[in-house]
C-alpha positions as CSV (number, residue, x, y, z in Angstrom):
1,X,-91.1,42.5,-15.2
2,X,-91.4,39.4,-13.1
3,X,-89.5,37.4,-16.0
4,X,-87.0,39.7,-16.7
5,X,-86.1,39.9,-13.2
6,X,-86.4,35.6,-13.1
7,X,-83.8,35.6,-16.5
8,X,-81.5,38.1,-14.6
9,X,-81.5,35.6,-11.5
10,X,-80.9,32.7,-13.6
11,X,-77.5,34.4,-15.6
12,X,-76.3,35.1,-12.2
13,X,-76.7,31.5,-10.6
14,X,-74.9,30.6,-14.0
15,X,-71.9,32.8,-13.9
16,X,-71.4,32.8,-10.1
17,X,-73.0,29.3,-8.7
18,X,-71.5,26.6,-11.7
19,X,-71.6,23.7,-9.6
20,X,-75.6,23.7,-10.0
21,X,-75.8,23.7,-13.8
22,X,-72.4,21.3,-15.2
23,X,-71.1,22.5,-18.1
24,X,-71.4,20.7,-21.4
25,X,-68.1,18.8,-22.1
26,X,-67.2,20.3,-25.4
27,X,-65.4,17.5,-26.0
28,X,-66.5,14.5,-24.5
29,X,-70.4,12.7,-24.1
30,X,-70.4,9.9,-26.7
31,X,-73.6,9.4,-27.8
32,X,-73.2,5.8,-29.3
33,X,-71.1,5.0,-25.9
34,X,-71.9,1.5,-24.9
35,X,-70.7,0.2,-22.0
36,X,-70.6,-3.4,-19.9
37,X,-70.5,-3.8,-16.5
38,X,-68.9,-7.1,-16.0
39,X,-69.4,-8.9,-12.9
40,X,-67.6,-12.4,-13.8
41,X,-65.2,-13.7,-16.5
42,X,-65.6,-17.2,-17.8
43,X,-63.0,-19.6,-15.9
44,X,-62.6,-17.2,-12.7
45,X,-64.3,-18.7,-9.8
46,X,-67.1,-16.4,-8.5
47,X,-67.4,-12.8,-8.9
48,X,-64.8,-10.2,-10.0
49,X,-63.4,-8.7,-7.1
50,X,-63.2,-6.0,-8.9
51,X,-65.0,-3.5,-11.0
52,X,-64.6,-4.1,-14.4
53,X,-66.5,-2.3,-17.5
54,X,-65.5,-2.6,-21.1
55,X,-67.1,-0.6,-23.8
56,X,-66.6,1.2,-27.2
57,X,-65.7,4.8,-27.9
58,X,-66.0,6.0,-31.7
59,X,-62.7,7.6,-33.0
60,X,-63.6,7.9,-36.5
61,X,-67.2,9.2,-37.6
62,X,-66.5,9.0,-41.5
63,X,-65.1,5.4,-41.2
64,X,-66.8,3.8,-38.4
65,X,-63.6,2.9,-36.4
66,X,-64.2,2.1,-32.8
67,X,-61.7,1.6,-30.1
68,X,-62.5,-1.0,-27.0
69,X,-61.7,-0.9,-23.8
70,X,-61.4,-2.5,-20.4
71,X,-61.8,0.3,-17.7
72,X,-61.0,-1.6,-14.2
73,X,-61.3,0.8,-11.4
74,X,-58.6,0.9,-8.4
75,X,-59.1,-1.4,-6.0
76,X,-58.1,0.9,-3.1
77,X,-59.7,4.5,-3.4
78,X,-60.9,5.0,-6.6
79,X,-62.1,8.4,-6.1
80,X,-58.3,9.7,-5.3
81,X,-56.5,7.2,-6.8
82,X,-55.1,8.3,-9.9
83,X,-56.4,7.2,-13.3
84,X,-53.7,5.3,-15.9
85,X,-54.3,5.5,-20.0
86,X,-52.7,2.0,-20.7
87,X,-51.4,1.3,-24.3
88,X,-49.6,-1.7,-25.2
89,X,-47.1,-2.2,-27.9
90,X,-46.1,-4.5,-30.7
91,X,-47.9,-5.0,-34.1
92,X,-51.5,-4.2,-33.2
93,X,-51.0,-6.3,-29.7
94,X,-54.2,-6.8,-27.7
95,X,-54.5,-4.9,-24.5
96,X,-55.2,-7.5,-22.8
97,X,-51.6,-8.8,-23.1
98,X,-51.3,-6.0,-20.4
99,X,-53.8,-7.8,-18.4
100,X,-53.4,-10.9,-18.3
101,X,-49.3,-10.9,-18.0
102,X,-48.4,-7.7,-17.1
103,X,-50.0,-4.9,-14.7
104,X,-53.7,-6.6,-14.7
105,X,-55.9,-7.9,-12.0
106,X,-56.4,-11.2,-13.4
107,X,-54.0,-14.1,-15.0
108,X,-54.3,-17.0,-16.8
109,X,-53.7,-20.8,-14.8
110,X,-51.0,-21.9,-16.6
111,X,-51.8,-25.7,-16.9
112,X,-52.2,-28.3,-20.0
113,X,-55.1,-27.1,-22.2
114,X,-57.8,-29.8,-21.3
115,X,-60.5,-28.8,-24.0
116,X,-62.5,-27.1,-21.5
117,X,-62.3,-22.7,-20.6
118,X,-58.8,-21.9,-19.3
119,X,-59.0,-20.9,-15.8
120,X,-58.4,-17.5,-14.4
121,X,-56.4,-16.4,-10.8
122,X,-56.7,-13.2,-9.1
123,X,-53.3,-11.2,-9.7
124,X,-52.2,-9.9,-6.5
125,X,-49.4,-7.6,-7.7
126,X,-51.8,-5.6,-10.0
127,X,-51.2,-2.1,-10.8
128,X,-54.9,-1.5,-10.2
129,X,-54.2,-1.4,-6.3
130,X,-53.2,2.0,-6.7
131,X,-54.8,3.5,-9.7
132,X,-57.9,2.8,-12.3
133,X,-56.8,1.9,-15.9
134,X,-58.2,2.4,-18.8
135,X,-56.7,-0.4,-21.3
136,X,-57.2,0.5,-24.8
137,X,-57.0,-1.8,-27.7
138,X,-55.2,0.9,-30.2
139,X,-54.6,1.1,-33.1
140,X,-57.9,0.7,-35.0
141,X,-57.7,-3.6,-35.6
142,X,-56.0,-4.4,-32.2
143,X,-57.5,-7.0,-30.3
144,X,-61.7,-6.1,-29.7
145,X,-61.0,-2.4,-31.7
146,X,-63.1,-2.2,-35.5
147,X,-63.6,-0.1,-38.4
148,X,-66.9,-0.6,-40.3
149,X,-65.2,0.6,-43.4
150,X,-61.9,-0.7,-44.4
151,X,-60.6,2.9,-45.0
152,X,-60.1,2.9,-41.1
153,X,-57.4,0.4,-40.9
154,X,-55.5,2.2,-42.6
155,X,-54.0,4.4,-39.7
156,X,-50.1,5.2,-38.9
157,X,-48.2,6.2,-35.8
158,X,-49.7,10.6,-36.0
159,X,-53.2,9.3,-36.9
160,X,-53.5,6.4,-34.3
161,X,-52.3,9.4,-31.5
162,X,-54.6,11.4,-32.5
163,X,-57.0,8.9,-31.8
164,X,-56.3,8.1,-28.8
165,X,-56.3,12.0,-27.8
166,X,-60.2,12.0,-28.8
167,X,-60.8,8.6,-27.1
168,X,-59.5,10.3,-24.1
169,X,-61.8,13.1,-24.1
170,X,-65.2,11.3,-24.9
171,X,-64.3,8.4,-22.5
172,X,-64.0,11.4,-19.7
173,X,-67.2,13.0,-21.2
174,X,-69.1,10.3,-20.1
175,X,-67.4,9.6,-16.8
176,X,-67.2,13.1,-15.4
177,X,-66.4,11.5,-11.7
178,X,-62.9,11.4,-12.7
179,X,-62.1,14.3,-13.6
180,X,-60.7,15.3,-10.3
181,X,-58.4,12.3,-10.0
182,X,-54.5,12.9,-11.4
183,X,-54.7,11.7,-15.3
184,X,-51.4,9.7,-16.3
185,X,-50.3,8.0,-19.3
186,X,-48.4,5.1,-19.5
187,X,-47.8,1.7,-21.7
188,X,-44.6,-0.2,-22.8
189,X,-42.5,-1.2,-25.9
190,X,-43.4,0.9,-29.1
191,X,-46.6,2.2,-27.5
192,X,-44.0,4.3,-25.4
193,X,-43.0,6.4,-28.7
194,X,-46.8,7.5,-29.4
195,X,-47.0,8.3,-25.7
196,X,-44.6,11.6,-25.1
197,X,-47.3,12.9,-28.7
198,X,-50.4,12.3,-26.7
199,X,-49.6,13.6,-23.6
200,X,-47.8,16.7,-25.6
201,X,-51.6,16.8,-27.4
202,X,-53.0,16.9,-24.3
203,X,-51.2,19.4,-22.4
204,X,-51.5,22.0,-25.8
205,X,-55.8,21.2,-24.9
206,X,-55.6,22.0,-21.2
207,X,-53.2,25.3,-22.5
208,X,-56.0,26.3,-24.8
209,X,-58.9,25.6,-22.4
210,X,-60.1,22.8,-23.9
211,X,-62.6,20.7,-22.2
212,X,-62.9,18.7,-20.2
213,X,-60.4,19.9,-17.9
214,X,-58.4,17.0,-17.8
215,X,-55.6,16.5,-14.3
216,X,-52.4,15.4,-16.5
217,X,-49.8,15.0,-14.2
218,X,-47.3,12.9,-16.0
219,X,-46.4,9.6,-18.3
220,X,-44.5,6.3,-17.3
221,X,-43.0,4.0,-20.0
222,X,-41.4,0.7,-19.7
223,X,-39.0,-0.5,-22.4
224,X,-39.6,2.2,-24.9
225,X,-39.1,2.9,-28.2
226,X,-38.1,6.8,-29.1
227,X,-38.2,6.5,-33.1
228,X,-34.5,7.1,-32.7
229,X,-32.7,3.9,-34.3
230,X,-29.0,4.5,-32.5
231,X,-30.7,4.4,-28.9
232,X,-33.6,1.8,-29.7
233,X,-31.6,-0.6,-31.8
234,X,-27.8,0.3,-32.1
235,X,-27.4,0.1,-28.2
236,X,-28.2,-3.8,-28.9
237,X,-24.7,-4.2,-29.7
238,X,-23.0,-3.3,-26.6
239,X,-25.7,-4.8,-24.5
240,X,-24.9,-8.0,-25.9
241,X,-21.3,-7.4,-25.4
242,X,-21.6,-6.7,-22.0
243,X,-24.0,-10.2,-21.3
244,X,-21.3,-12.3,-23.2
245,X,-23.4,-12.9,-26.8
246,X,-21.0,-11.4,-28.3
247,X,-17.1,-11.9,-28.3
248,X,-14.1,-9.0,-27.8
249,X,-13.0,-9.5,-31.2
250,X,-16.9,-9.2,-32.7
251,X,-17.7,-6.1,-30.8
252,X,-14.4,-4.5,-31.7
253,X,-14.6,-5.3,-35.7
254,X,-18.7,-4.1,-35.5
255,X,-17.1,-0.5,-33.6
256,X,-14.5,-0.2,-36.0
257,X,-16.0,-0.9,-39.0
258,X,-19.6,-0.1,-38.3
259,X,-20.3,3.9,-37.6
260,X,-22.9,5.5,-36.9
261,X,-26.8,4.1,-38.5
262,X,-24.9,1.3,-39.5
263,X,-25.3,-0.8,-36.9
264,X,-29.2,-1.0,-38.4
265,X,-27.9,0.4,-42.2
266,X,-24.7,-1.6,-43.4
267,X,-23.1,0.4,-45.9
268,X,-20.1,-1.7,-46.5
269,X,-19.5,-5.0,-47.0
270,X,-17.5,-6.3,-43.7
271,X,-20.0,-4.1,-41.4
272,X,-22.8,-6.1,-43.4
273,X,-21.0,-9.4,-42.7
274,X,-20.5,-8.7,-38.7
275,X,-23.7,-7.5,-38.5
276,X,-25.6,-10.4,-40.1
277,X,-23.3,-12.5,-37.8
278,X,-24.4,-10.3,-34.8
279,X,-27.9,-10.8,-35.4
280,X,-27.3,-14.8,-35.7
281,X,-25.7,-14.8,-32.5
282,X,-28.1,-12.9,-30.7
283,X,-31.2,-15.1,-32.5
284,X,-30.0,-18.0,-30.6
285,X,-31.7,-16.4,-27.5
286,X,-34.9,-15.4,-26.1
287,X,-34.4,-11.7,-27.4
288,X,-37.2,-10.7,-24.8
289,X,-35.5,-12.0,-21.5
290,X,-31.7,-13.1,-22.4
291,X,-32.3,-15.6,-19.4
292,X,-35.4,-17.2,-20.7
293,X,-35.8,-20.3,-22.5
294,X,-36.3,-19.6,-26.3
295,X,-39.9,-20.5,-27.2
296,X,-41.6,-21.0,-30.4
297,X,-44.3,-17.4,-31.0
298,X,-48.2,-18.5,-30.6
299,X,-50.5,-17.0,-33.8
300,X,-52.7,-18.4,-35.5
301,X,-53.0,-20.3,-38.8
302,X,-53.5,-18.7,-42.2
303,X,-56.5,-16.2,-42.5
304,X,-59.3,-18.5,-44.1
305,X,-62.5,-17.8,-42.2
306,X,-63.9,-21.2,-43.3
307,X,-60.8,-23.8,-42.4
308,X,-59.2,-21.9,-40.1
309,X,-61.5,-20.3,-38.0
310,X,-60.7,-19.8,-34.3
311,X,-63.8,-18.2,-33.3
312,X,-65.4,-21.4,-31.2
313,X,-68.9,-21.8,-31.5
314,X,-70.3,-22.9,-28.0
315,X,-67.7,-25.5,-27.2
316,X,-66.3,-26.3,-30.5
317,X,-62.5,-27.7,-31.4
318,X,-60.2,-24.0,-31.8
319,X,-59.1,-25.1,-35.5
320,X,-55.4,-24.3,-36.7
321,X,-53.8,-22.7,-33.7
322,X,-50.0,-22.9,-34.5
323,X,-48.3,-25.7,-32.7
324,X,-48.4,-25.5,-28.3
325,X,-45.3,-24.1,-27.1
326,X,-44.0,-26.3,-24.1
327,X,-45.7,-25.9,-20.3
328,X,-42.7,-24.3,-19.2
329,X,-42.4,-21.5,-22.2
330,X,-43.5,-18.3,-21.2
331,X,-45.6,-18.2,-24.8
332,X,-47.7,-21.1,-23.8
333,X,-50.0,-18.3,-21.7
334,X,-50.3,-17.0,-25.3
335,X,-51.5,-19.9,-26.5
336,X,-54.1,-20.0,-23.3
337,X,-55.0,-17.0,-24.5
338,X,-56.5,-17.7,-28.0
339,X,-58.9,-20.5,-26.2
340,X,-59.9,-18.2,-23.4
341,X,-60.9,-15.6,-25.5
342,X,-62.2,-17.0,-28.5
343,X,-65.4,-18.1,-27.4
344,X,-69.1,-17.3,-27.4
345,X,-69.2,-16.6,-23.4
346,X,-66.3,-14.8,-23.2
347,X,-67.3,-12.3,-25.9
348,X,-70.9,-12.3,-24.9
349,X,-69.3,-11.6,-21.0
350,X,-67.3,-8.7,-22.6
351,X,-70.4,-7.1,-24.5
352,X,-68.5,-7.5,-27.9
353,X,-70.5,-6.2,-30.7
354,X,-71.6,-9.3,-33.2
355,X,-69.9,-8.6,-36.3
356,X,-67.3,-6.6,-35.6
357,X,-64.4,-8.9,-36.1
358,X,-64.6,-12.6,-37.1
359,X,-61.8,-13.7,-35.0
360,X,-59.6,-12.2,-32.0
361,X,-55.6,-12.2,-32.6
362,X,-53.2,-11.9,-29.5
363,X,-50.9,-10.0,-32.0
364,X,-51.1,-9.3,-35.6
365,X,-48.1,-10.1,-38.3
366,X,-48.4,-6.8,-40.5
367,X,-51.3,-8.1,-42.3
368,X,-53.0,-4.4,-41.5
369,X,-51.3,-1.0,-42.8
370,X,-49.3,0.9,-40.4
371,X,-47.4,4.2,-41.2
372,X,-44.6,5.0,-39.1
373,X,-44.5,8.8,-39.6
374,X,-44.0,10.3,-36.1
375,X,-40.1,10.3,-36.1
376,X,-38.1,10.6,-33.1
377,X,-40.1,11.9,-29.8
378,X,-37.3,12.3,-27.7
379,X,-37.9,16.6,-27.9
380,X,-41.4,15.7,-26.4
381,X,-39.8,14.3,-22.9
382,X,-37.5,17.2,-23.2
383,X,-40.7,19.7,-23.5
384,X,-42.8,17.7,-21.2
385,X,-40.8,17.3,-18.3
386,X,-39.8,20.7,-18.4
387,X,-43.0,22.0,-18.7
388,X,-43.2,20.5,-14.9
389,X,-44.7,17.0,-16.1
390,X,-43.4,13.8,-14.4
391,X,-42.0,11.4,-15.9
392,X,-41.2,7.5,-15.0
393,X,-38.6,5.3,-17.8
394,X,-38.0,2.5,-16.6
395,X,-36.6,-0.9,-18.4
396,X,-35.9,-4.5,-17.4
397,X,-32.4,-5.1,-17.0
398,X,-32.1,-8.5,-19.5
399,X,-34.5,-7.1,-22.5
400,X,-32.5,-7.6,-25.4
401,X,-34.9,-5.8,-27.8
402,X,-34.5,-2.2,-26.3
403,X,-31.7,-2.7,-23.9
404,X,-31.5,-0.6,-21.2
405,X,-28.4,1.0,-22.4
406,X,-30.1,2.7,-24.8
407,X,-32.7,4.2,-22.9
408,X,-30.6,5.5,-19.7
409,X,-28.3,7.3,-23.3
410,X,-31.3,9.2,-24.7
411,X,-32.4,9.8,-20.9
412,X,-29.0,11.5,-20.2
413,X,-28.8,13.3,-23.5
414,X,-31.5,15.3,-22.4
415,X,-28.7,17.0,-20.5
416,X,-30.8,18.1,-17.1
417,X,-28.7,18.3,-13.9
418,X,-29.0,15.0,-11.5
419,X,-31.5,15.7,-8.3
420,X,-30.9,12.5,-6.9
421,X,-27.9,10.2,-8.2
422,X,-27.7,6.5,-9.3
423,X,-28.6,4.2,-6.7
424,X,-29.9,0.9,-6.0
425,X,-34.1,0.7,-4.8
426,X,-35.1,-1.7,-2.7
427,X,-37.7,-4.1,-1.9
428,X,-37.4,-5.7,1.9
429,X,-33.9,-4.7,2.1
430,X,-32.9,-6.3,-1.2
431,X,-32.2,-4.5,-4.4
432,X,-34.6,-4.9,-6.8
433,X,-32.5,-2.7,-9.3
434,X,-31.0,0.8,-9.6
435,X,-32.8,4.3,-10.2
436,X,-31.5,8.0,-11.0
437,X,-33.9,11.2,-11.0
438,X,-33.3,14.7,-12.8
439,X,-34.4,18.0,-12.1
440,X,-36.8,17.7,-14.7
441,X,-39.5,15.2,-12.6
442,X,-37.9,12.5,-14.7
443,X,-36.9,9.0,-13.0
444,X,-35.0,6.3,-15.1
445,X,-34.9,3.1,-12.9
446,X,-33.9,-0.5,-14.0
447,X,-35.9,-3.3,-12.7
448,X,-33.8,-6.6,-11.9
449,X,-34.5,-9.7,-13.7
450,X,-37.2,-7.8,-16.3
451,X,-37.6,-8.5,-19.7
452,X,-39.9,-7.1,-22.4
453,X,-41.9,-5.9,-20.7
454,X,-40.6,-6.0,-17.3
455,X,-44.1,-6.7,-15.2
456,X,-44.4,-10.0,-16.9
457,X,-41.2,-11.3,-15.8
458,X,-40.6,-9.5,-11.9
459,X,-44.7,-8.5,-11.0
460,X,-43.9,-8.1,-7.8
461,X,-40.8,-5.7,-8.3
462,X,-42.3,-3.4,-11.1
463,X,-45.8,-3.0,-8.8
464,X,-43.5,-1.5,-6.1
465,X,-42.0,0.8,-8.5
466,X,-45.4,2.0,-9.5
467,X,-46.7,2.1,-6.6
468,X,-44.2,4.5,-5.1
469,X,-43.8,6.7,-7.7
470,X,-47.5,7.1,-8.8
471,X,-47.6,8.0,-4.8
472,X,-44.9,10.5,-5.4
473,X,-42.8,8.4,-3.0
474,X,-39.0,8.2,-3.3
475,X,-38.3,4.6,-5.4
């Protein structure tokens, strides 16, 4: 009787008192989760004044694929600050492009390579002074990320989101403690079409009761793709119209004679012609920042893992690095990049696993398959935002790539009433570009000066913006 009565009492503390026996995160608790806690980076004098772990979450059982990550937690109050997914984009980019030159709290010393570790400066406009981050290296072969089959490279645009969604929930399973804090999404250039899928992922979870609970509250992109060629790349013909790349009589001959796709699809032979004569035009620029000096790229010398190796054993020579862009080139941080990384401390200080890639690449040149079968996500903002999500878009005002043109088009075309028309934000009474918000909880703003991305090229400008709207403050 005394046992019964002791079973009774124990289904009662579990149905009414939950708080003394957690729940088992359906979802989450990574068994092979392996995690550093990194107190100092190579060439940053003393200890991090931040906290920094990196670790590995497995995305892929069958194949073995594993996606790294550098969590840094906010450096102001970490258990209400909110907490950032960041992806980055381009062809299997490292995260820690993000890091070092965007929204991190470190950056590379931009001096003549001497031979020795490149030197590393506290940021102080980093985006972790209002939030914690979670930087993922995504897809599967980006940056510290692995597959111990081969299969698992082979990932597209769907399959890489979906990824990302079940990195999301183990990485949570095993740090409970934020579950409470507001759960955003956010990351720049083609990483911002993926994003609207995998917060839309998401939010279907938390509709079904899946768990962990997670707090989405919203997404911010900078300079995003949409998978929608007329916004993304056709609006790169009156951009450069308007910034005086192009002539009167060039833009009027490409309107005329090019409709529709064919800005990006000639299908006759004088559109061809103005087009190919567009894009000459336009190559004769830094295509990231119009502004900006045009640089030579920074990669690395043909795959041969016995000549050209750039993994450096203890302090040996990095062999084949492509040829130094000049001090004053924005790329030459790149180069740093390769030398700072690419070294026995710096992957024994980040607890990489030995074995799991030969070499680390800043970027990769389509050497790995990537299927781009997601389409346009445009409907997902549409769905999102309506659904009561916020939203921030924001691009730099002299990005070339993905003018902002094309983004503040798409953003209209959504067709939700204005809440708070165009105007100009500030930064100590100066403007520091222009901003409009819909009824939807979506902000466009432009940042003045920005490139692609914008952080990299106005820090202190972008952190503001982020800082006020993760805050829910007025821009």
């Amino acid at each position: 009787m005394a046992l019964r009565l002791t079973s009774l009492l124990v289904v009662v503390l579990l149905c009414f008192v939950p708080s003394l026996f957690p729940r088992r995160l359906v979802s989450g608790a990574d068994p092979d989760h392996r995690t550093t806690h990194v107190a100092s980076l190579p060439g940053f004098d003393g200890d991090l004044p931040f906290h920094l772990e990196t670790g590995y979450v497995t995305v892929d059982e069958e194949s073995g694929a594993e996606l790294f990550y550098y969590f840094i937690e906010s450096e102001g109050d970490p258990g209400a600050d909110p907490v950032l997914l960041w992806l980055t984009g381009g062809d299997r980019c490292s995260v820690l492009s993000a890091i070092f030159y965007e929204i991190g709290p470190v950056k590379l010393v931009v001096e003549p390579y001497d031979g020795s570790t490149p030197r590393l400066r506290y940021h102080p406009y980093s985006w972790t002074k209002a939030a914690s981050i979670l930087f993922v290296d995504s897809p599967v072969g980006a940056g510290f990320s692995f597959s111990r089959d081969p299969s698992g490279y082979d990932v597209g645009e769907v399959s890489t989101s979906l990824q990302l969604v079940k990195f999301v929930y183990k990485w949570f399973g095993d740090h409970p403690e934020y579950l409470a804090n507001s759960f955003y999404v956010g990351g720049d250039s083609s990483a911002g079409k993926l994003i609207p899928f995998i917060v839309h992922k998401i939010s279907e979870d938390i509709e079904a009761g899946m768990e962990p609970n997670l707090s989405l509250k919203g997404y911010l992109l900078g300079n995003p793709g949409t998978g929608e060629l007329q916004f993304d790349v056709g609006s790169r013909v009156p951009y450069a119209h308007g910034m005086g790349i192009i002539s009167d009589q060039s833009y009027e001959t490409i309107t005329r004679d090019c409709q529709g796709d064919e800005y990006y699809n000639p299908k006759n032979l004088i559109c061809s012609q103005q087009m190919n004569r567009f894009y000459d035009l336009l190559n004769e620029i830094s295509t990231e920042h119009v502004l900006y000096k045009k640089c030579i790229e920074v990669f690395p010398g043909p795959d041969d893992n016995t000549h050209n190796r750039i993994m450096l054993e203890g302090t040996a020579e990095l062999e084949h690095l492509a040829a130094a862009p000049p001090l004053d080139c924005i790329t030459y941080g790149y180069y740093l990049s390769y030398y700072w990384v690419n070294r026995d401390i710096t992957w024994e200080a980040l607890g990489i696993k030995k074995g799991s890639i030969k070499r680390w690449v800043r970027c990769h040149q389509r050497d790995l398959p990537y299927s781009e079968d997601m389409g346009s996500t445009i409907e997902y903002h549409r769905n999102l935002t309506s659904k009561g999500y916020r939203a921030l878009i924001y691009s730099g005002d002299h990005d070339s790539l993905i003018p902002f043109v094309g983004t503040q088009s798409w953003v209209r075309s959504l067709n939700f009433p204005i809440l708070d028309d165009w105007r100009s934000w500030h930064i100590e009474g100066q403007s520091a570009g222009f901003t409009i918000t819909y009824s939807n909880n979506m902000t466009f703003a432009t940042v003045k000066g920005g490139g692609h991305t914008a952080p990299e090229y106005q820090p202190e400008r972008c952190y503001a913006m982020f800082r006020r709207w993760i805050s829910n403050e007025p821009l």
